[in-house]
mmJSON file of the N, C-alpha and C atoms, coordinates in Angstrom:
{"data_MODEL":{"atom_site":{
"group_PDB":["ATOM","ATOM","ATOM","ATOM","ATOM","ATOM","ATOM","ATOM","ATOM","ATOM","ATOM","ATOM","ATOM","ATOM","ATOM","ATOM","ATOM","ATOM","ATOM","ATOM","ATOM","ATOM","ATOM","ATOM","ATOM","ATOM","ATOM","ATOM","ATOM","ATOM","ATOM","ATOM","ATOM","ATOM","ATOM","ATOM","ATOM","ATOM","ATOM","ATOM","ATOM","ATOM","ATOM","ATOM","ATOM","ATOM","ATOM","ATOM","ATOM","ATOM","ATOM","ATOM","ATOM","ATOM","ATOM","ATOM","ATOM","ATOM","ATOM","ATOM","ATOM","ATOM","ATOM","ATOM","ATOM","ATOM","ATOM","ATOM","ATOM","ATOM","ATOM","ATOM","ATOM","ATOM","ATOM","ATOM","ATOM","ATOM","ATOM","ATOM","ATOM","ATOM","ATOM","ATOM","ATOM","ATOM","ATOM","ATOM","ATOM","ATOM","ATOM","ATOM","ATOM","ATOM","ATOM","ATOM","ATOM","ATOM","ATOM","ATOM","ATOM","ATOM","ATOM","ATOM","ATOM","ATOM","ATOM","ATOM","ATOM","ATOM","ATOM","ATOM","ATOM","ATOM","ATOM","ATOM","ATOM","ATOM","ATOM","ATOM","ATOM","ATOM","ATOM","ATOM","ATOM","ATOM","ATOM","ATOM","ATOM","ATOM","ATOM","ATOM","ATOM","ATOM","ATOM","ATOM","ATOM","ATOM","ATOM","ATOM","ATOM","ATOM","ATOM","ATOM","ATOM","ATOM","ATOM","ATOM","ATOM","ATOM","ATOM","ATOM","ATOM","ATOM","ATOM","ATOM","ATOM","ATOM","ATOM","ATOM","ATOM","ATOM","ATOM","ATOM","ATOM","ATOM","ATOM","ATOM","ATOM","ATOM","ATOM"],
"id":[1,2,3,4,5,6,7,8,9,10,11,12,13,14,15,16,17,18,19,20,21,22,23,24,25,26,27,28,29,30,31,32,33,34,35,36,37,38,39,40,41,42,43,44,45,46,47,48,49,50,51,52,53,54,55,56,57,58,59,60,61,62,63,64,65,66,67,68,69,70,71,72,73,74,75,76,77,78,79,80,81,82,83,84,85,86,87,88,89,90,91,92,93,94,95,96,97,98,99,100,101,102,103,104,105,106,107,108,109,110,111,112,113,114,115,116,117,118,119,120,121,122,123,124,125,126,127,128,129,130,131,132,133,134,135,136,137,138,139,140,141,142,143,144,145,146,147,148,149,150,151,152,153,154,155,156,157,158,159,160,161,162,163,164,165,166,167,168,169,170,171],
"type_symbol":["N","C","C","N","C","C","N","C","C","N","C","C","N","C","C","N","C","C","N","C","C","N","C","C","N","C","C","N","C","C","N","C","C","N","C","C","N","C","C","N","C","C","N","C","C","N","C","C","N","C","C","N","C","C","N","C","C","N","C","C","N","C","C","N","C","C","N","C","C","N","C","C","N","C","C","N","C","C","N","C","C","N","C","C","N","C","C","N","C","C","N","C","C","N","C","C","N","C","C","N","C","C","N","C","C","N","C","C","N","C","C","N","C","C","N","C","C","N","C","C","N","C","C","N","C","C","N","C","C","N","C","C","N","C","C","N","C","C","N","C","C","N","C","C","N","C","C","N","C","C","N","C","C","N","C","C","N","C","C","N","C","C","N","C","C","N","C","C","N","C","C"],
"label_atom_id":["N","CA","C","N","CA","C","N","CA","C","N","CA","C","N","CA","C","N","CA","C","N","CA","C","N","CA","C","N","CA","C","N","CA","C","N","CA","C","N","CA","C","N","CA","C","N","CA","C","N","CA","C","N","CA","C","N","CA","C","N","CA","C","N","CA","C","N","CA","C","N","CA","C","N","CA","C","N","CA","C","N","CA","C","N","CA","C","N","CA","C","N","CA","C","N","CA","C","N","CA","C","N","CA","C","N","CA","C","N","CA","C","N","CA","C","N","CA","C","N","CA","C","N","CA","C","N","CA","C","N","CA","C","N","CA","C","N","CA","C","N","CA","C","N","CA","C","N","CA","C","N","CA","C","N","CA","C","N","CA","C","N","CA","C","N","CA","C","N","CA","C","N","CA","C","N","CA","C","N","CA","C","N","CA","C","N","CA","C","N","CA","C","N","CA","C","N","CA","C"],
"label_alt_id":[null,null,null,null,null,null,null,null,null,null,null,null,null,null,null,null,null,null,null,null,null,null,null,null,null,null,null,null,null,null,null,null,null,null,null,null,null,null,null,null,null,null,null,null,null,null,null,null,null,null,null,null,null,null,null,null,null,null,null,null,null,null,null,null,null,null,null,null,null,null,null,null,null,null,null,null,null,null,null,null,null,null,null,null,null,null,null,null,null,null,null,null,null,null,null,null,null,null,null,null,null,null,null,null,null,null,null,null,null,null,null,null,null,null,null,null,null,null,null,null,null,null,null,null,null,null,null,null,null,null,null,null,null,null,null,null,null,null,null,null,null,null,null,null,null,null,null,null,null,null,null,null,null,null,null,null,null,null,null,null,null,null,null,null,null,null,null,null,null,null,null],
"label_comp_id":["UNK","UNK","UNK","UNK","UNK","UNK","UNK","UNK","UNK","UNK","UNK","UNK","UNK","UNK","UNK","UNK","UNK","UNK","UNK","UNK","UNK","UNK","UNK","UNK","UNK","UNK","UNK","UNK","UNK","UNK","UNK","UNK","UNK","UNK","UNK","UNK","UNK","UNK","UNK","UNK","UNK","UNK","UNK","UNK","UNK","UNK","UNK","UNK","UNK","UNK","UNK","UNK","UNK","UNK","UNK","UNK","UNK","UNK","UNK","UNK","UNK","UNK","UNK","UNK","UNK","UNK","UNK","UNK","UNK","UNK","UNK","UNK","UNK","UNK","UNK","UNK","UNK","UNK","UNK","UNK","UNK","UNK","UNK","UNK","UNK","UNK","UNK","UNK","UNK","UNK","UNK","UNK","UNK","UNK","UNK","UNK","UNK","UNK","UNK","UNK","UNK","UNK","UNK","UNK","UNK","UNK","UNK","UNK","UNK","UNK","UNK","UNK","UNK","UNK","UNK","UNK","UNK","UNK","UNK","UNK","UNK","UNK","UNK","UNK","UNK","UNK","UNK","UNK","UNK","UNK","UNK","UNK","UNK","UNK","UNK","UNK","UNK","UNK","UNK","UNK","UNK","UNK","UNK","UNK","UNK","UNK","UNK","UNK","UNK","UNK","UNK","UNK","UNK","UNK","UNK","UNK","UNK","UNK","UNK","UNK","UNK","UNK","UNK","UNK","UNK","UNK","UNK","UNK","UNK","UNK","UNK"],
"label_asym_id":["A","A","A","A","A","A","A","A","A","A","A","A","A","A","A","A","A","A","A","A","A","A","A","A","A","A","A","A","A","A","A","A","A","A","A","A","A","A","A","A","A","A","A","A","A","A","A","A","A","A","A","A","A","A","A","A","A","A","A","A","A","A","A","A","A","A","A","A","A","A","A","A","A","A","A","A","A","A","A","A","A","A","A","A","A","A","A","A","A","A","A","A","A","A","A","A","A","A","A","A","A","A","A","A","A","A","A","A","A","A","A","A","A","A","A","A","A","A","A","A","A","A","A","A","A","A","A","A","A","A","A","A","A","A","A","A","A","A","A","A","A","A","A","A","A","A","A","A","A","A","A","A","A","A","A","A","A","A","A","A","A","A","A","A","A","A","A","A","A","A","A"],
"label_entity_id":["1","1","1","1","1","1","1","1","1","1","1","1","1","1","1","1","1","1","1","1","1","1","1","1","1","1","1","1","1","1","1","1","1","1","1","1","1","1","1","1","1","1","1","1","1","1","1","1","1","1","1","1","1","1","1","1","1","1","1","1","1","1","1","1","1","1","1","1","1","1","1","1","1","1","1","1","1","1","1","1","1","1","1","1","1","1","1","1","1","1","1","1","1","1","1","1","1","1","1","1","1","1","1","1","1","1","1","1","1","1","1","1","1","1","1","1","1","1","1","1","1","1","1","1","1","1","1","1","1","1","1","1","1","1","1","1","1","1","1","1","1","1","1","1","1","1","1","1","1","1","1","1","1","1","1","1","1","1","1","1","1","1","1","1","1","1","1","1","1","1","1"],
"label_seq_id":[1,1,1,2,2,2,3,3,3,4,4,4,5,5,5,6,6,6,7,7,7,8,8,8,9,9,9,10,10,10,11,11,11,12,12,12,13,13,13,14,14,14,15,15,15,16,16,16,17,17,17,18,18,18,19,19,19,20,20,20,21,21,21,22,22,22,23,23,23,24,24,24,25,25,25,26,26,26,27,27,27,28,28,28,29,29,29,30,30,30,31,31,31,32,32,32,33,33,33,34,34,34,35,35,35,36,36,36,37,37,37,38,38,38,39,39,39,40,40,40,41,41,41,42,42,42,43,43,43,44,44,44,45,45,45,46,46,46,47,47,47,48,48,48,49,49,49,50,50,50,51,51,51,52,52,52,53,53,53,54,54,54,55,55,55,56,56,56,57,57,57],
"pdbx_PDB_ins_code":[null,null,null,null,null,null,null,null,null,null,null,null,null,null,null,null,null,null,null,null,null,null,null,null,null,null,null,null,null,null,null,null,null,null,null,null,null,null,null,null,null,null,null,null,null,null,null,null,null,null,null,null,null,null,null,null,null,null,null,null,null,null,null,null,null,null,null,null,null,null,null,null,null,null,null,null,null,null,null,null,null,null,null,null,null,null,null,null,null,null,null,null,null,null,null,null,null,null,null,null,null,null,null,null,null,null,null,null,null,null,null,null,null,null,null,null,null,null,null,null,null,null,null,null,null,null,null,null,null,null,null,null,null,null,null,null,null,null,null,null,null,null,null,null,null,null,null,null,null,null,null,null,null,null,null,null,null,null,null,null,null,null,null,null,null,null,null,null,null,null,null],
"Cartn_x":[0.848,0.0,0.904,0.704,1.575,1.335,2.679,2.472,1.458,1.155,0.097,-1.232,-1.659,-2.697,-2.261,-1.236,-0.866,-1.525,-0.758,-1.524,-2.583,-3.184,-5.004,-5.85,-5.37,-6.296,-5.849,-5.015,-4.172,-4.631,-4.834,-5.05,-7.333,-7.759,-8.968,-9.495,-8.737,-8.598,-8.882,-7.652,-7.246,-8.502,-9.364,-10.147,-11.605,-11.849,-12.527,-12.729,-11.383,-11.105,-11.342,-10.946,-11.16,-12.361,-13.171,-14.425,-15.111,-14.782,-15.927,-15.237,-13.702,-14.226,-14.586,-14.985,-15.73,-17.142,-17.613,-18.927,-19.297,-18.602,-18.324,-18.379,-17.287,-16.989,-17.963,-19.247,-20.244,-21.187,-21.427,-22.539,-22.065,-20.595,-20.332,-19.556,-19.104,-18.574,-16.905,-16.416,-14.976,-14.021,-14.061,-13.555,-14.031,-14.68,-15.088,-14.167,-14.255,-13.764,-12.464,-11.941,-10.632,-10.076,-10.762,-10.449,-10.238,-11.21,-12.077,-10.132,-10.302,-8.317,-7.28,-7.258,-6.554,-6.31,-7.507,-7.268,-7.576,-7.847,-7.148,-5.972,-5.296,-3.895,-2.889,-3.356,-2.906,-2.858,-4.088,-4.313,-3.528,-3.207,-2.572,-1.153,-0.972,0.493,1.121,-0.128,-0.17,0.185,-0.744,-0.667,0.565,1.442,2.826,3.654,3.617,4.651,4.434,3.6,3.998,3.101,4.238,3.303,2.954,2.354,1.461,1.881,1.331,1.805,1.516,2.516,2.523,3.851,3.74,4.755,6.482,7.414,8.711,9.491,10.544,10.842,12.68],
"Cartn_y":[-1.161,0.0,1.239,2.21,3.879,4.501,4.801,5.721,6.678,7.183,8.654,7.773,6.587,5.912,5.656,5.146,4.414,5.667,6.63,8.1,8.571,8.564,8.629,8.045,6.534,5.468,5.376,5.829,5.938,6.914,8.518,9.449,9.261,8.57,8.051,7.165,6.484,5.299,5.629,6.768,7.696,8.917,8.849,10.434,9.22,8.265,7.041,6.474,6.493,5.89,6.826,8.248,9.443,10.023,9.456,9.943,8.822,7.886,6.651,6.874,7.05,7.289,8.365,9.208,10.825,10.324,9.77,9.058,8.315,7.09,6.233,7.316,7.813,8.72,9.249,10.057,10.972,10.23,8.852,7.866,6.861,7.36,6.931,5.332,5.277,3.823,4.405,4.808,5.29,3.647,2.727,1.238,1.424,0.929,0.501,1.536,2.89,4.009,3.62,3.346,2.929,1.911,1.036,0.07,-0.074,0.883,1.511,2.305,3.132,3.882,2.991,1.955,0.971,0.082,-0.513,-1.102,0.181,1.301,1.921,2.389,2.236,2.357,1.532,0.052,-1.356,-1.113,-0.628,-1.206,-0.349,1.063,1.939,1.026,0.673,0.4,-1.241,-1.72,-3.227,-2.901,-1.837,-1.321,-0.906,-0.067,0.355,-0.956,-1.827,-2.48,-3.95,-4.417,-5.823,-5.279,-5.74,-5.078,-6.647,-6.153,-6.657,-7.817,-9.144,-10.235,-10.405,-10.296,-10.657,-11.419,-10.905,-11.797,-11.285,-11.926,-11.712,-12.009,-10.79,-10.919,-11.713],
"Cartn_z":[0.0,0.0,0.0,-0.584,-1.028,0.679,0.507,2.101,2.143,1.241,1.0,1.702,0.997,1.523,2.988,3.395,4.53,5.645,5.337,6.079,6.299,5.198,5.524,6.438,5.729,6.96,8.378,8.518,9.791,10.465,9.749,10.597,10.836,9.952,9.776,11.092,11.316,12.202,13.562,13.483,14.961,15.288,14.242,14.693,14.742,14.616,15.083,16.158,16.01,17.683,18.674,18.852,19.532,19.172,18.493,18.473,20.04,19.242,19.687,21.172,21.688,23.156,23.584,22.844,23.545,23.567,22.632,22.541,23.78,23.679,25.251,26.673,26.485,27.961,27.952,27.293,27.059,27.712,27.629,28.281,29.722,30.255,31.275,31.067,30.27,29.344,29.536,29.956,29.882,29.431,30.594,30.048,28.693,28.042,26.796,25.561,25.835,24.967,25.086,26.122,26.516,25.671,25.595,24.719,23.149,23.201,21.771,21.026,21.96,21.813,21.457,22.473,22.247,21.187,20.724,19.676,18.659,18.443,17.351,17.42,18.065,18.141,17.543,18.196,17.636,16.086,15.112,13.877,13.392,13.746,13.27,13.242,14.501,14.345,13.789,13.723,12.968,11.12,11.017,9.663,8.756,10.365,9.484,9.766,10.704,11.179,9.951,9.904,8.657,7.341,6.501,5.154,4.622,3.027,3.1,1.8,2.242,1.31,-0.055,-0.549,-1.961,-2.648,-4.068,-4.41,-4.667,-4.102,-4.121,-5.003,-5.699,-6.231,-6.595],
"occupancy":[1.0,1.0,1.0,1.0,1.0,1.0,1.0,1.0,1.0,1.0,1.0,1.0,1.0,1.0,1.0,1.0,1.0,1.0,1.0,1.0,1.0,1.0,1.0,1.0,1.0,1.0,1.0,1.0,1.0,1.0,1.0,1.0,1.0,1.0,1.0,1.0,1.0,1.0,1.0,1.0,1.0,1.0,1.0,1.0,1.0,1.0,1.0,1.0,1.0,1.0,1.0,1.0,1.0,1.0,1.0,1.0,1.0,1.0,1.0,1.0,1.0,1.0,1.0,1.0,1.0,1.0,1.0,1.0,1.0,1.0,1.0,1.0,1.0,1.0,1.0,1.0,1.0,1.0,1.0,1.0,1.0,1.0,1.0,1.0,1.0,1.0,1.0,1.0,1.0,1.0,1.0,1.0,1.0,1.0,1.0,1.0,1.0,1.0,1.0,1.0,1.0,1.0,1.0,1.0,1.0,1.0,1.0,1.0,1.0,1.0,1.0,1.0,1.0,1.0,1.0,1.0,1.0,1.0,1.0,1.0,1.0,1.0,1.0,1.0,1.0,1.0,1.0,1.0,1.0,1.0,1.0,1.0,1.0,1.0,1.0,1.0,1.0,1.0,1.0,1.0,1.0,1.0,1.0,1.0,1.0,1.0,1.0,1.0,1.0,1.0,1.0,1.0,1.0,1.0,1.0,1.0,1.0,1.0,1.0,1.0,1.0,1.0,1.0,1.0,1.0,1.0,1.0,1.0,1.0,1.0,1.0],
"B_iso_or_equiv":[0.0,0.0,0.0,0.0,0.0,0.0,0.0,0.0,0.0,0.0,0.0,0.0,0.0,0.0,0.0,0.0,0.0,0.0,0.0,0.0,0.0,0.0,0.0,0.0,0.0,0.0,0.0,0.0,0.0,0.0,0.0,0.0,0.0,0.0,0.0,0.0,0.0,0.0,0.0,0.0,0.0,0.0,0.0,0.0,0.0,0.0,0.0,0.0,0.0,0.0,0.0,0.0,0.0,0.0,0.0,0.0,0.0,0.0,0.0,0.0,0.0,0.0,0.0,0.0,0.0,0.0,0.0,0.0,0.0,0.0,0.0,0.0,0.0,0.0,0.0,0.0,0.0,0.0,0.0,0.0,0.0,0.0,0.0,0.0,0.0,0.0,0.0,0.0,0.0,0.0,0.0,0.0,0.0,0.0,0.0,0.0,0.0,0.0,0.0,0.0,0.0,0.0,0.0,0.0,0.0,0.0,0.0,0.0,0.0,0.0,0.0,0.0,0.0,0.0,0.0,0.0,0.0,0.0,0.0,0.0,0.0,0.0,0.0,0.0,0.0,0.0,0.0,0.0,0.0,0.0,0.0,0.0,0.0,0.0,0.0,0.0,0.0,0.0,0.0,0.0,0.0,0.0,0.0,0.0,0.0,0.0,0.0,0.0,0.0,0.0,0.0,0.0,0.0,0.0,0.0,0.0,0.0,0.0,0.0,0.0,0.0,0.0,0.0,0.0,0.0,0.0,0.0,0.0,0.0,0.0,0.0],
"pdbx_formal_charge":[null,null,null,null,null,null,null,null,null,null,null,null,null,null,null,null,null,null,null,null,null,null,null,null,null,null,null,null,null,null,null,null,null,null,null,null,null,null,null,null,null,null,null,null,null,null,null,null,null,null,null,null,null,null,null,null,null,null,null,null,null,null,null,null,null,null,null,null,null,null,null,null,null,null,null,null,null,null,null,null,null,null,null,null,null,null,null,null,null,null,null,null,null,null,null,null,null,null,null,null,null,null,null,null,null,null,null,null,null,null,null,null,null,null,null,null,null,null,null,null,null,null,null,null,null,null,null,null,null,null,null,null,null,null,null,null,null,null,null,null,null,null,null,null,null,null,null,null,null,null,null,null,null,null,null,null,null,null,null,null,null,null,null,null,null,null,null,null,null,null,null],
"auth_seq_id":[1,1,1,2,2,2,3,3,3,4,4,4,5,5,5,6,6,6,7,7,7,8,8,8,9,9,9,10,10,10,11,11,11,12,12,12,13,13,13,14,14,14,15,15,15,16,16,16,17,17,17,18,18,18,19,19,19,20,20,20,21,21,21,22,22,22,23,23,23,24,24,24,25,25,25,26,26,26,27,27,27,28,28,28,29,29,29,30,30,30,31,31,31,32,32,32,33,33,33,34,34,34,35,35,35,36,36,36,37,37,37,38,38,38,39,39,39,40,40,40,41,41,41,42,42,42,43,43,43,44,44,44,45,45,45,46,46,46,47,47,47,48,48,48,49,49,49,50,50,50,51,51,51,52,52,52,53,53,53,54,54,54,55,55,55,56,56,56,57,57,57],
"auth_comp_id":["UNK","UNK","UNK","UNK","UNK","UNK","UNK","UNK","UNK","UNK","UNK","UNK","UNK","UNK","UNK","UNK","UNK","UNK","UNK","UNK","UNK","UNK","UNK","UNK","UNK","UNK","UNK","UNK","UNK","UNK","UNK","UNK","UNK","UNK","UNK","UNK","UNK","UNK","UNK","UNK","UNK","UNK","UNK","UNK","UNK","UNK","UNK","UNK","UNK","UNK","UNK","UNK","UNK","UNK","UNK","UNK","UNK","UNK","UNK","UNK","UNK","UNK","UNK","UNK","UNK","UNK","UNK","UNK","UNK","UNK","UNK","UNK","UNK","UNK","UNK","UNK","UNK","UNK","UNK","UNK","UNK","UNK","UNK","UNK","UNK","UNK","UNK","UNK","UNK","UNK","UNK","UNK","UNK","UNK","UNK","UNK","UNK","UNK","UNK","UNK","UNK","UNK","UNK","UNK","UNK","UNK","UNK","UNK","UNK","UNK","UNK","UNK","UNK","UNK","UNK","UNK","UNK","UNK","UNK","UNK","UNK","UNK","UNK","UNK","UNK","UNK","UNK","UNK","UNK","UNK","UNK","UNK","UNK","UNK","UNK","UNK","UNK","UNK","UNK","UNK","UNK","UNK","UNK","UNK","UNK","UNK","UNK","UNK","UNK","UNK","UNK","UNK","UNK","UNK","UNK","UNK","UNK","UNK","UNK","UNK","UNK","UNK","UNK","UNK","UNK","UNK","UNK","UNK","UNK","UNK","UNK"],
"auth_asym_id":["A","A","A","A","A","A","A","A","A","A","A","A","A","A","A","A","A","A","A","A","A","A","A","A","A","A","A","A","A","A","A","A","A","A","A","A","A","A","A","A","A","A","A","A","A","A","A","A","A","A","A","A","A","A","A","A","A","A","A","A","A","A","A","A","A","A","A","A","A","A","A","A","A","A","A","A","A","A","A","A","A","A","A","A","A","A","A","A","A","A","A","A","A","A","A","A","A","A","A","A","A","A","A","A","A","A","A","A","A","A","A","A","A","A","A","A","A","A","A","A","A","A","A","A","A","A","A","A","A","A","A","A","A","A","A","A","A","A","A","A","A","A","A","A","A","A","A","A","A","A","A","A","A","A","A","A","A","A","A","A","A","A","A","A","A","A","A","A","A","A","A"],
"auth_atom_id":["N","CA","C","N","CA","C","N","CA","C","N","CA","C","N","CA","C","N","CA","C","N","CA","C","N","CA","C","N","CA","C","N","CA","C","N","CA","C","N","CA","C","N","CA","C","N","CA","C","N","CA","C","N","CA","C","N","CA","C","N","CA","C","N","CA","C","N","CA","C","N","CA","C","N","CA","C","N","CA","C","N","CA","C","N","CA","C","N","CA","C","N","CA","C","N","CA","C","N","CA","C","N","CA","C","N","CA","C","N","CA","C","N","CA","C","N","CA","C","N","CA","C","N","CA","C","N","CA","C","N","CA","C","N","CA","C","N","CA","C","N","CA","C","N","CA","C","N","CA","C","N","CA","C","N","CA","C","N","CA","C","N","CA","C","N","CA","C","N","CA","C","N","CA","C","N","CA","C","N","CA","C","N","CA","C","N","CA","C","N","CA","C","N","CA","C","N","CA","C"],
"pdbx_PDB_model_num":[1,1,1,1,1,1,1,1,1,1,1,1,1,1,1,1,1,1,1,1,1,1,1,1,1,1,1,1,1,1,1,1,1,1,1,1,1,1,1,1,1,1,1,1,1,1,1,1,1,1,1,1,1,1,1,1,1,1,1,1,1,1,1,1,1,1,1,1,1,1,1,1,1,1,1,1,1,1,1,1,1,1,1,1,1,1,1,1,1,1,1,1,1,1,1,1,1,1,1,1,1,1,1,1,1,1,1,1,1,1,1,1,1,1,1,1,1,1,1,1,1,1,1,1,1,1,1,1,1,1,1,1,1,1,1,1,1,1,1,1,1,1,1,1,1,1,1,1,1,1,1,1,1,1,1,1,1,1,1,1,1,1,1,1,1,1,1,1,1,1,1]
}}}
């Protein structure tokens, strides 16, 4: 995937994730939003850290 893309979905991911725990925290769910952060954090960083399978040349 092109870094330009790699960036988007990344900064996409992150305003998701910081939505959904303002959302959470807003209804008294703080654990859950918490989590919610967490694993958007993970995918962000799953995303840059193994790319992606194909074929070698």
């Amino acid at each position: 995937m092109p870094t330009h893309i790699k960036i988007i979905v990344s900064v996409i991911t992150l305003v998701v994730g910081a939505a959904f725990y303002f959302s959470e925290s807003h209804y008294g769910e703080t654990i859950l939003g918490w989590v919610g952060i967490g694993l958007s954090v993970f995918m962000v960083i799953a995303m840059w850290l193994f790319r992606e399978p194909g074929r070698r040349n």
